[in-house]
N, C-alpha and C positions, 0 to 999 in steps of 0.2 A: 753723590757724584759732585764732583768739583765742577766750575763755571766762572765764566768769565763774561764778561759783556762792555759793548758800548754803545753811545746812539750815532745815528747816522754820520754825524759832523765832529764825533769824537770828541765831545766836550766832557763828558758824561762815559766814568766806567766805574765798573764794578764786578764782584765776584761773589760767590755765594756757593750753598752747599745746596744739593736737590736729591729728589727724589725722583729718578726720570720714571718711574711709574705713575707719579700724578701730574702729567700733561693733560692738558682735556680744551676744547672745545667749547666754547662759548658762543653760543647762536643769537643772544639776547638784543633786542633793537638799542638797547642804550652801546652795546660794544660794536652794534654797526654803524652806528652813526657819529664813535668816537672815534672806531678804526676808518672807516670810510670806505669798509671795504663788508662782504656778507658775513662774516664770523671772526670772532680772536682766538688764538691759542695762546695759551699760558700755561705758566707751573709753578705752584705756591712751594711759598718756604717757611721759616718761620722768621721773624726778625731782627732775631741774635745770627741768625744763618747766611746773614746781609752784609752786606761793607760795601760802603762809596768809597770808593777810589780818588776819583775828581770830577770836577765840577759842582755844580748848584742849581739841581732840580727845583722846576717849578711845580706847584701844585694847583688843580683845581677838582673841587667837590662837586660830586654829583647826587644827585638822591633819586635812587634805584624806587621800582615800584613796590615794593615793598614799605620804604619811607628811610632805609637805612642810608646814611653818609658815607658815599665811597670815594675817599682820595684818589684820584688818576694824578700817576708823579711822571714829569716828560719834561724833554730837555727843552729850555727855552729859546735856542737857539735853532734847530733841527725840524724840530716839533714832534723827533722819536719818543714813542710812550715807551715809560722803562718798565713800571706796575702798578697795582693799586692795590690798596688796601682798607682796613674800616676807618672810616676819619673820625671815628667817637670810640670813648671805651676807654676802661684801665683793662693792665694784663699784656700778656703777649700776645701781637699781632702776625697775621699772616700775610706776607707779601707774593703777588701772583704777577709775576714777571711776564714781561710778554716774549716768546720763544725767540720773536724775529731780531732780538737784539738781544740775542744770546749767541757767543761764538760757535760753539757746538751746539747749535740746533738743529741737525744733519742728525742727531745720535738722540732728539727728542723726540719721536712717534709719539702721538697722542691717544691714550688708551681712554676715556670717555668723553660725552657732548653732553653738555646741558643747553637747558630753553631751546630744546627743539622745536617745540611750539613757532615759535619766530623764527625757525630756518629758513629760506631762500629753496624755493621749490627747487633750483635747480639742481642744485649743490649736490646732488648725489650723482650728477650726468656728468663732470668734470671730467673724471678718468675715461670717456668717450671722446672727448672732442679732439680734434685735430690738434696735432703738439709741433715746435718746433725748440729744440736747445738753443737756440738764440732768435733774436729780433733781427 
């Protein structure tokens, strides 16, 4: 599937090819505390599958519990996360987009959840709570 993206302040766009059957969920305390919010959703591509458009993403590395180096790339302007990927390694790399700064991410359903372990008790009571289409 063809894609399109940008980050919040439009500095930063890009297109890419996907596979909308690998969205997934990401529960993991390192992507809660990068998103600021209880889970990220994403969808990996590979990185021939990628093209910047414009601007000039910043990078900063993190090391997952594991010990592995994972590049988080986000607009330095915005502070939209575009993806991440491994920050060490020869070969092709997989880049894992984050849905929310994908044009059609309306057409992205997420078919699995990793690091459930660190899910947010909540999170499963969402679709109960009171709703309103606008603030």
């Amino acid at each position: 599937m063809k894609i399109d993206g940008r980050c919040h302040c439009g500095s930063i766009s890009y297109e890419a090819e996907i596979d909308p059957d690998n969205v997934r969920i990401c529960h993991c305390t390192d992507c809660q505390l990068l998103s600021g919010t209880a889970f990220r959703v994403s969808v990996g591509t590979p990185e021939e599958n990628f093209a910047l458009l414009s601007g000039a993403p910043r990078t900063y590395v993190k090391i997952g519990e594991n010990g592995a180096r994972r590049a988080q790339v986000f607009c330095p302007d915005c502070g939209s996360q575009i993806y991440a990927t491994a920050a060490d390694g020869d070969g092709p790399k997989v880049f894992n987009l984050r849905t929310g700064t994908i044009d059609q991410r309306d057409l992205l359903k997420p078919r699995s959840q990793i690091w459930t372990r660190s899910a947010q008790a909540w999170v499963g009571e969402i679709g109960s709570l009171p709703a309103k289409e606008m603030q």
